[in-house]
C-alpha positions as CSV (number, residue, x, y, z in Angstrom):
1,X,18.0,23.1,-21.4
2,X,17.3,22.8,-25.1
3,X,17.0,26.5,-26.4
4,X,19.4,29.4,-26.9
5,X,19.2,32.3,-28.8
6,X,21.9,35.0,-30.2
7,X,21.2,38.5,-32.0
8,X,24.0,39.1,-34.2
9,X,24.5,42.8,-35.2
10,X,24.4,43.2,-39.0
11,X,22.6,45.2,-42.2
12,X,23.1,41.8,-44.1
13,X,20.6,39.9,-42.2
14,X,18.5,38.4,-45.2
15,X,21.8,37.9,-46.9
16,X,23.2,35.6,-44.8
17,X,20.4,34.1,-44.2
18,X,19.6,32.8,-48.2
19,X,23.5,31.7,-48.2
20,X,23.5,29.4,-45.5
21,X,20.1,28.1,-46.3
22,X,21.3,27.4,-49.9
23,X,24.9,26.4,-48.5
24,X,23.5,24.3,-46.0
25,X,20.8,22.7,-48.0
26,X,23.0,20.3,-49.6
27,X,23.9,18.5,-46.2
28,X,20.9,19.2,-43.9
29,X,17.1,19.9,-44.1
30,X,16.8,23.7,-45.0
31,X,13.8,25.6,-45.8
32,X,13.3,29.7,-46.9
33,X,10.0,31.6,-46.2
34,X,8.5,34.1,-48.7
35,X,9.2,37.0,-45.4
36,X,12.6,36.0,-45.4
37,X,13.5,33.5,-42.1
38,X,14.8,30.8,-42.6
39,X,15.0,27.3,-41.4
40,X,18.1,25.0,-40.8
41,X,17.9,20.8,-39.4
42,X,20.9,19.2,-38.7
43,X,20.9,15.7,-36.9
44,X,22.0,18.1,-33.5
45,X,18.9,19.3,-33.9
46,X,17.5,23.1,-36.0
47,X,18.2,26.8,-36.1
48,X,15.4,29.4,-37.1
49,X,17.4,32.3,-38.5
50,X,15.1,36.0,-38.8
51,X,16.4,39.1,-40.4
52,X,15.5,42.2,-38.4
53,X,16.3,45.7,-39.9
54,X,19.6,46.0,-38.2
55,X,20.2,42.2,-37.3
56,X,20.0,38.4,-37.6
57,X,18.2,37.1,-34.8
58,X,18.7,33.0,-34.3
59,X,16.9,30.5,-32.5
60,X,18.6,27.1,-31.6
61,X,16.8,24.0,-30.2
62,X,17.5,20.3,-30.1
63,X,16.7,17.9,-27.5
64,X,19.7,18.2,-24.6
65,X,22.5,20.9,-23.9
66,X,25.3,19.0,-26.1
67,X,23.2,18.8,-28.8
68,X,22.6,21.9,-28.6
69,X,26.0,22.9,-28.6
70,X,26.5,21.0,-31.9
71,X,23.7,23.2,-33.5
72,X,25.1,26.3,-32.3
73,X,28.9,25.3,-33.5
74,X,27.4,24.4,-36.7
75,X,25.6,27.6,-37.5
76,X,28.1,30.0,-35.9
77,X,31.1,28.4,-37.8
78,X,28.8,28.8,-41.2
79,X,28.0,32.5,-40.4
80,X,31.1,33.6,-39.4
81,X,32.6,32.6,-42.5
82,X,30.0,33.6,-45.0
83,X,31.0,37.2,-43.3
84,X,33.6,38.4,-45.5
85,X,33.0,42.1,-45.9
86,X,32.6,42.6,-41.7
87,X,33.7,40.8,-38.7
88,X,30.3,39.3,-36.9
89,X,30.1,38.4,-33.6
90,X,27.7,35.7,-32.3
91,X,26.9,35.6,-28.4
92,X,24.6,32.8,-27.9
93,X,22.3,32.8,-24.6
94,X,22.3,30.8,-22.1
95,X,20.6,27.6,-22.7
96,X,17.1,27.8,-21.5
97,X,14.0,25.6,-20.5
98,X,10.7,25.6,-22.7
99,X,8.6,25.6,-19.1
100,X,10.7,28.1,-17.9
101,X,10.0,30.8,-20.7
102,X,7.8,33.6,-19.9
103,X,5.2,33.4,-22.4
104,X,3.3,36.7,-21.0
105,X,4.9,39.1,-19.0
106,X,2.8,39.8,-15.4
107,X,2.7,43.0,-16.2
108,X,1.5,42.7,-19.8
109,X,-1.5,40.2,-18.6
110,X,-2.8,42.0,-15.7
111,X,-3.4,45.3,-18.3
112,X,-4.7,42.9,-21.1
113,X,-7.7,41.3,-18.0
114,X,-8.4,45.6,-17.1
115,X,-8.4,46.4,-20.6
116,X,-11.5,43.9,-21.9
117,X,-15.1,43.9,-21.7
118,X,-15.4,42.8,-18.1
119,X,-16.5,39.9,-16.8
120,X,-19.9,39.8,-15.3
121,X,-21.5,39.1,-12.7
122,X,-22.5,35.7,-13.3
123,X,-19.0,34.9,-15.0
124,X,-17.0,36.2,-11.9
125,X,-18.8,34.1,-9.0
126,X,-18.4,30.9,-11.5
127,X,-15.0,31.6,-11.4
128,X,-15.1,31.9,-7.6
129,X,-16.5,29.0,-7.5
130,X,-14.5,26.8,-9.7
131,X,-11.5,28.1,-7.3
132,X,-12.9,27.1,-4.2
133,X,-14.4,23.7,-5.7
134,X,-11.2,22.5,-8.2
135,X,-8.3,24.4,-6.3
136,X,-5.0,23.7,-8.2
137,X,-6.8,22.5,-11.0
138,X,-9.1,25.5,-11.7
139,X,-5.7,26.8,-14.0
140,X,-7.9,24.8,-16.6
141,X,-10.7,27.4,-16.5
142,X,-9.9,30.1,-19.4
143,X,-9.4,33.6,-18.6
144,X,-11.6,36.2,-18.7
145,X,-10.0,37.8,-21.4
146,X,-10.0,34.2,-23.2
147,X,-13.7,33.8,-22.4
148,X,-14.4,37.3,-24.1
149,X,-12.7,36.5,-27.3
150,X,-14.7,33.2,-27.0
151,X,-18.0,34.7,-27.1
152,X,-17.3,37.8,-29.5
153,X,-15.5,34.6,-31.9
154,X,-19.1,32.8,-31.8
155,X,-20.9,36.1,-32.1
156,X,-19.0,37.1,-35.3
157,X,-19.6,34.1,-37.0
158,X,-23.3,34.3,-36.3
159,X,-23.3,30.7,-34.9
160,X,-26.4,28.5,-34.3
161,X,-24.2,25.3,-34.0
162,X,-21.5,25.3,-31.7
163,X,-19.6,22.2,-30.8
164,X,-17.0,22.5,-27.3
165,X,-14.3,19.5,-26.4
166,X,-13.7,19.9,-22.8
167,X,-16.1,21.8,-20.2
168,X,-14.5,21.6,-17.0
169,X,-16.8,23.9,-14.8
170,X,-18.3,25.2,-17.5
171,X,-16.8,29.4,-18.2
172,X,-16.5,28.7,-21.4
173,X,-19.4,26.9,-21.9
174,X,-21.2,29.9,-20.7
175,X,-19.3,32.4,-22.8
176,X,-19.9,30.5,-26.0
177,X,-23.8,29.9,-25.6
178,X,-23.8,33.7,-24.8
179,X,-22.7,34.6,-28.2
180,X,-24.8,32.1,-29.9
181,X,-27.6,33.4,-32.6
182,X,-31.1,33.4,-31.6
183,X,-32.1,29.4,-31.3
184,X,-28.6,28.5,-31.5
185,X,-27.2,25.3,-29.6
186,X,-23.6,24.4,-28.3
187,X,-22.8,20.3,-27.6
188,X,-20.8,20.7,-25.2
189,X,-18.6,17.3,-24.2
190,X,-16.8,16.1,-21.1
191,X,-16.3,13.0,-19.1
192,X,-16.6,14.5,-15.5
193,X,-20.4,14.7,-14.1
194,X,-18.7,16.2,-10.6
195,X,-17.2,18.9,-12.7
196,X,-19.7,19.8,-15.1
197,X,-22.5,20.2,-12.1
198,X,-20.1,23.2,-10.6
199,X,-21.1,25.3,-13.7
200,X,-25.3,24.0,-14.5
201,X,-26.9,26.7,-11.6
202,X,-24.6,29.2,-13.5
203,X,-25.8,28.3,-17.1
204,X,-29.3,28.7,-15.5
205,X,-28.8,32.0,-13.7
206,X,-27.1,33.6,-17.1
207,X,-30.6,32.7,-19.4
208,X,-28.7,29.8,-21.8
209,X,-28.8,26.5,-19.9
210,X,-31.5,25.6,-22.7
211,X,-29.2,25.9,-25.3
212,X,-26.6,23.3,-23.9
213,X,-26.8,20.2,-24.7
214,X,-23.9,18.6,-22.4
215,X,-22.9,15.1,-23.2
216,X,-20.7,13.2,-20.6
217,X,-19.4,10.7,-22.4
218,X,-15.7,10.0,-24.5
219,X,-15.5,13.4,-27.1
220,X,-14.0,10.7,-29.9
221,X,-17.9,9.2,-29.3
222,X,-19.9,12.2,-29.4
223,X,-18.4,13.6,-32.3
224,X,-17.9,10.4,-34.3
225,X,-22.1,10.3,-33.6
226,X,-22.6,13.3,-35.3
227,X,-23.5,14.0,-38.8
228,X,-20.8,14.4,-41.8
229,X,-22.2,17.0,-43.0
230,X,-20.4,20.6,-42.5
231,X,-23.0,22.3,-40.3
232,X,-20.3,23.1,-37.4
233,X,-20.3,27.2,-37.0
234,X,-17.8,27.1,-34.2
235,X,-15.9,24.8,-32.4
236,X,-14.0,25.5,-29.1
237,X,-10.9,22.5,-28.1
238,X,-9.4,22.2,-24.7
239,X,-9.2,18.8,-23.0
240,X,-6.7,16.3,-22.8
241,X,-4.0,17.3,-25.2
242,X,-2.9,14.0,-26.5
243,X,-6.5,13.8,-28.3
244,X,-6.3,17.2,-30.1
245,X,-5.4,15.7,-33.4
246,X,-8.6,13.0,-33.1
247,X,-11.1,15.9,-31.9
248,X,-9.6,18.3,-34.9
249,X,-9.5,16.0,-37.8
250,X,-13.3,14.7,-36.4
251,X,-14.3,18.7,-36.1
252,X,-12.9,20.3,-39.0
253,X,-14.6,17.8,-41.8
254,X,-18.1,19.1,-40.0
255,X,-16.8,23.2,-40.1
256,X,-19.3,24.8,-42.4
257,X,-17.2,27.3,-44.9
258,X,-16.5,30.2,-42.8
259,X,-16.9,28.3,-39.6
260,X,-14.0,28.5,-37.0
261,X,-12.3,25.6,-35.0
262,X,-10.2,27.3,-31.5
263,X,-8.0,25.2,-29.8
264,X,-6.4,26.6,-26.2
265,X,-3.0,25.6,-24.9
266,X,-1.0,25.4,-27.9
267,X,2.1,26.0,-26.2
268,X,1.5,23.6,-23.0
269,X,3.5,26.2,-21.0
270,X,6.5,26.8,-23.3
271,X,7.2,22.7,-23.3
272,X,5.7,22.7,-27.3
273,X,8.2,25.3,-28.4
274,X,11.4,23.2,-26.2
275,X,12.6,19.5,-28.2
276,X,13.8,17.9,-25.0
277,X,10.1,17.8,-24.2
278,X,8.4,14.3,-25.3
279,X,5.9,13.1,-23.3
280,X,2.7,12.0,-25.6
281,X,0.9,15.8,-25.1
282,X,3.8,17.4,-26.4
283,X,4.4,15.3,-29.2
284,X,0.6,15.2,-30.1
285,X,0.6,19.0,-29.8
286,X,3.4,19.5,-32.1
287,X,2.6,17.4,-35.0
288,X,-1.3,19.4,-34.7
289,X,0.4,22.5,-34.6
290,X,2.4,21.5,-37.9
291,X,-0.3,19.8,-39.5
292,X,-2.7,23.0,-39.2
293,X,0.0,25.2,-40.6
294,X,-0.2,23.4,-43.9
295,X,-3.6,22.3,-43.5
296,X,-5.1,23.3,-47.1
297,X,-8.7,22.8,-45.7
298,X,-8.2,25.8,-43.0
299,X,-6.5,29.6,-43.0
300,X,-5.4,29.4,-39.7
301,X,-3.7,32.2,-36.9
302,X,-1.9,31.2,-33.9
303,X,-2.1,33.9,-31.2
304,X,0.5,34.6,-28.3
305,X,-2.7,34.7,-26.0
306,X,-2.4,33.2,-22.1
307,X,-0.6,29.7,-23.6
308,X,-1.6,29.8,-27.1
309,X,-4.8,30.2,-28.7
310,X,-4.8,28.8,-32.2
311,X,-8.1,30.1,-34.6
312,X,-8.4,28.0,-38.0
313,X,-11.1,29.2,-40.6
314,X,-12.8,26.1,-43.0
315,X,-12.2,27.6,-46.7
């Protein structure tokens, strides 16, 4: 249980903050943003460290519970002691698991699904579908809200070239070649034939099964077939997670300027954001996630939406 987190009552927040990251940087890995938080890697593990108008808000991880003890002795002993002019008192949490986090409260997502264009009625019996045909896996169909943003995303960027990495039964598909311009086309890729069939009479029934062009075959392939050139308007990512880097770094050379890459599940359930989590998805997840933060090629947003939407713009 790799995470904790404390809210220390203070006005001094962004005070304390640049004197323990310039205290601390002569021993450990430290790091100050522009906003103010600030970043602090011991060989425990780190501590994020946010000033809040009337607080400091920390965030401890490393990768087990004694670890993570070390990282929260470390910082609290440092704190404490910078705090000469007031006596601050630091209550940690207790230590929590990344899966175990509640990324969107029930509440919060059953008002975000009534509060979107709705799904129609095409959309809703695909769903249906895919739940009878997949059961426990149809958790890898997006949302209707997700689906929505999907096809407004493609529809804002006036896309006649759309490339998707990972079809399953085919909702997104659908939502994506909805918002394509007049004579656009989406390559759509997947490896399942069983799968893939679930959405076709769907694709049909909604007026845009002419402009898929579904390829079952290894993405890597597909893509790696295509031309250099940057004629990509939109791209849409969610399939096996331990590719992500491969199908980005293949995608985002081929983004026109202005075109948009998506990628779904950037969180994998919380397990991203929790070090004790190591399995080849969440490593391969994390390093993307990192590399598309200081990607120079992209400006790039990640979004608390369902389990992390990322959206990265080609400069």
């Amino acid at each position: 249980m790799p995470l904790a987190t404390a809210r220390v009552a203070t006005d001094r927040p962004a005070r304390y903050i640049r004197q323990l990251v310039s205290h601390m940087g002569h021993k450990a890995s430290t790091a100050l943003t522009p906003d103010g938080r600030g970043t602090i890697t011991v060989a425990a593990g780190s501590c994020t460290l946010t000033p809040a108008p009337d607080r400091l808000e920390l965030t401890a991880t490393a990768a087990d519970a004694a670890s993570l003890t070390l990282v929260q002795d470390v910082i609290t002993r440092h704190l404490v002691r910078f705090a000469t002019r007031e006596e601050l008192t630091v209550e940690w949490s207790a230590p929590a698991d990344g899966a175990e986090l509640e990324l969107l409260a029930p509440v919060v997502g059953e008002y975000l699904l009534s509060h979107h264009t709705p799904a129609d009625e095409v959309l809703m019996e695909l769903a249906t579908a895919t739940r009878e045909a997949t059961a426990g896996a149809a958790e890898m169909q997006v949302s209707a809200d997700e689906g929505a943003l999907l096809t407004m995303l493609t529809r804002l960027t006036g896309a006649r070239f759309a490339v998707e990495v990972g079809v399953f039964t085919g909702y997104s598909t659908l939502c994506i070649a909805r918002g394509l311009a007049d004579g656009g086309r989406l390559l759509a890729c997947d490896v399942s034939e069983e799968w893939t069939a679930i959405g076709r009479p769907y694709w049909a029934r909604a007026g845009v099964a002419d402009r898929i062009d579904l390829r079952i075959a290894p993405a890597l392939t597909t893509l790696r077939a295509l031309d250099t050139e940057p004629v990509v308007d939109i791209a849409f990512i969610d399939a096996d997670k331990e590719n992500y880097p491969a199908y980005y770094e293949e995608i985002v050379p081929r983004l026109r300027p202005g075109g948009l890459v998506v990628l779904d599940n950037v969180f994998l359930g919380g397990r991203v954001l929790d070090p004790a989590y190591q399995e080849g998805r969440h490593l391969a997840m994390r390093r993307l996630n990192d590399l598309i933060a200081s990607d120079e090629r992209v400006d790039a947003v990640m979004l608390p939406v369902r389990d992390g939407v990322t959206i990265a713009r080609r400069r």
